[in-house]
N, C-alpha and C positions, 0 to 999 in steps of 0.2 A: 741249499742255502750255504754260502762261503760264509765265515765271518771274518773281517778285514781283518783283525788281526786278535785269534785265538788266543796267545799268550797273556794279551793285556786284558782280554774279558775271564779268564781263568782267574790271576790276578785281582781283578776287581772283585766279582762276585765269589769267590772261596778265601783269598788273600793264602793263594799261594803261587809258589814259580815253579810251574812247569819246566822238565826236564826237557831237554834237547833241542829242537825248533821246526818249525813247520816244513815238511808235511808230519814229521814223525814226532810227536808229543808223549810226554810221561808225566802223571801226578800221582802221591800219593794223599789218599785221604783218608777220613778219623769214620769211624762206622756207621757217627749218627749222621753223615755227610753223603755215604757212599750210594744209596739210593737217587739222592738231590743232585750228586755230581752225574751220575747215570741219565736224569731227564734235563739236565743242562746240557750234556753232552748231542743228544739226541733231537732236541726241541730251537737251541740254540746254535748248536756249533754245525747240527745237519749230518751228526754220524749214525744215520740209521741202521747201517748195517752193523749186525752185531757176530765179532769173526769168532771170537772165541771168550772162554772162562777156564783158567785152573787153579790152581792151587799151589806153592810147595812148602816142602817141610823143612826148615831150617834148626829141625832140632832142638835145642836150647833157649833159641832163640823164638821159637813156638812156627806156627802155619801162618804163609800171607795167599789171600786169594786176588786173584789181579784179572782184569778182561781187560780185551781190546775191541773200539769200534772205530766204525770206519764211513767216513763221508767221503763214497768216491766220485760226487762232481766237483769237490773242491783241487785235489784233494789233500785229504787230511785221517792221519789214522793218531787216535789216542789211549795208550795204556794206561790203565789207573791200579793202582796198589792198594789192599788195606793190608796193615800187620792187624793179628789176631792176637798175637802172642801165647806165651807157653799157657795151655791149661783152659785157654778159652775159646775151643773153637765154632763159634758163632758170627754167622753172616746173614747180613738181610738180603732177602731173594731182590732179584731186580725180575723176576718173570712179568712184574704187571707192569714195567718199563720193556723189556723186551721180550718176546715169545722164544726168540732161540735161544732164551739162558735155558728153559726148563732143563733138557734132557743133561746139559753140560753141567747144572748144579745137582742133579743129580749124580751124576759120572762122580764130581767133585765128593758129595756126601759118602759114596760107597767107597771111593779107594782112598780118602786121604779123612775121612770123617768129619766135612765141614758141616754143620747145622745149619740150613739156611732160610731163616728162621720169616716165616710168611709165604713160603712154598707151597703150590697146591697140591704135591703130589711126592713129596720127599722119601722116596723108598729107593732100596739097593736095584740099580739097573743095567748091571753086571755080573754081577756074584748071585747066587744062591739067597733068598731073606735069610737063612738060617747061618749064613756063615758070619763066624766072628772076625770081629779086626778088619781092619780097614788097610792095604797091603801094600801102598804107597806108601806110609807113614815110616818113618826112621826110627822107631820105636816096638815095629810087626817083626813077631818072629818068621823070620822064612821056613824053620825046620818046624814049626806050628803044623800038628797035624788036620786033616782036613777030609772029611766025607768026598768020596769023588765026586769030580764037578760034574750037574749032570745036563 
């Protein structure tokens, strides 16, 4: 499904302006959205494909986790933002909108410590259970010592 024109249904139904323009789209949205913006994108706009989830850490500024999907019979690919900010880092899982967020909000929770909070399965799926800190984060000691990895 194409929608004739992405921008202006973004617009309409979140009352926001999309970054950039078609095919390459960017929004950022508020947490209690980012699920809704997720089956709007999907249900509406036809980006089933879902390419990827991460995370970064801006520090002071706190963590923003961001995905990208993708409707490749239009086509059309849209990155969405949420900031978390310093000290909160919680995110609502989108797994029951998409199956291939699982293992990537996993990824996301073990190296940069997002909580993704409705998760079936939220454990470390890199590291060790037992290891501390989360090794992405701009805050991880790297001289941290550490059990070898096994």
């Amino acid at each position: 499904m194409r929608a004739a024109d992405p921008c202006a249904l973004i617009r309409e139904r979140f009352g926001l302006e999309p970054t950039g323009g078609p095919p390459h789209l960017g929004a950022e949205v508020t947490r209690d959205r980012w699920v809704e913006f997720a089956r709007f994108a999907k249900h509406e706009l036809g980006c089933h494909y879902f390419n990827f989830l991460t995370a970064v850490d801006w520090k002071e500024q706190g963590l923003e986790v961001l995905y990208r999907v993708e409707n490749l019979e239009a086509p059309l690919d849209l990155t969405v933002r949420l900031k978390l900010g310093p000290g909160e880092p919680r995110c609502p899982s989108l797994t029951a909108v998409y199956r291939g967020a699982d293992w990537m909000e996993r990824e996301c929770y073990d190296l940069l410590g997002v909580i993704f909070d409705g998760h079936p399965d939220l454990r470390r799926i890199l590291l060790a259970q037992d290891w501390e800190g989360h090794p992405l984060r701009k805050d991880y000691q790297v001289d941290t010592p550490h059990a070898p990895y096994r």
